[in-house]
C-alpha positions in Angstrom: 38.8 -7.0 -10.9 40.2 -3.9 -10.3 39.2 -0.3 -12.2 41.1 2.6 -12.8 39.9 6.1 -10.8 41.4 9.4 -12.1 41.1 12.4 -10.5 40.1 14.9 -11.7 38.3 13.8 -14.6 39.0 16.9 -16.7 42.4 18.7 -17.5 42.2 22.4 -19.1 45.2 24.2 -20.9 44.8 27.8 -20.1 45.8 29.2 -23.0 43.2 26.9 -25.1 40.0 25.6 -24.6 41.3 21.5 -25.6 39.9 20.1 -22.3 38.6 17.0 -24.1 42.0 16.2 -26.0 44.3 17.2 -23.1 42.1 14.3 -20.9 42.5 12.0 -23.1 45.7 12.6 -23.2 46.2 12.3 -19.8 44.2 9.3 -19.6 46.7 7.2 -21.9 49.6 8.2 -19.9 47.8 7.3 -16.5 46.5 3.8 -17.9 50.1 3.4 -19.0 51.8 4.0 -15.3 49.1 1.7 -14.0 50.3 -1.1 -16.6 53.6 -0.4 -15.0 53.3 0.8 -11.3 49.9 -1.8 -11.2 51.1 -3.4 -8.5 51.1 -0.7 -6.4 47.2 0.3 -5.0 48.0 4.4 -6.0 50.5 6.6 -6.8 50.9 10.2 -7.7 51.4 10.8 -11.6 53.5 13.8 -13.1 53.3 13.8 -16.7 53.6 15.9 -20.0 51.1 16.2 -22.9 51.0 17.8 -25.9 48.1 20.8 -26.1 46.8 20.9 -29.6 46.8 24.8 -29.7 44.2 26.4 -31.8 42.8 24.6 -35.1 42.9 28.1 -36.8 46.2 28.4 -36.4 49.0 26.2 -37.1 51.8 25.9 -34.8 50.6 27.2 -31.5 51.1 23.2 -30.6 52.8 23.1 -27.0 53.4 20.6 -23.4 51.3 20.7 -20.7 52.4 19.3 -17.7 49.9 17.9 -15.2 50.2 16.3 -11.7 47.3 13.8 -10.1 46.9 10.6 -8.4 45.4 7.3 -9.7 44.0 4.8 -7.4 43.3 0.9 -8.3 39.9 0.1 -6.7 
């Protein structure tokens, strides 16, 4: 059975510290390309996310794109 690799394992907006949303993030877009583009053993992803902004101020919400590769192994 094959298992997802991404790399890196951390994305940072550099106007926030939301490192841990932002991956996840990422994450669910990647495991969706693979559901699609599966058949293929990698390929490089290019994709847009949504940063959170700051908690303690509302609004400050804004994309974040992000390019990587995924690998099936």
């Amino acid at each position: 059975m094959s298992q997802m690799t991404l790399v890196p394992a951390v994305y940072r907006c550099p106007d926030h510290d939301n490192h841990e949303a932002l991956t996840e993030r990422v994450r669910e877009r990647v495991e969706w390309e693979i559901r699609c583009l599966g058949d293929q053993p990698s390929a490089p992803f290019h994709v847009a996310v949504t940063c959170p902004g700051r908690a303690t101020a509302p609004g400050t919400e804004h994309r974040r794109v992000y390019d990587g590769m995924w690998e099936l192994a």
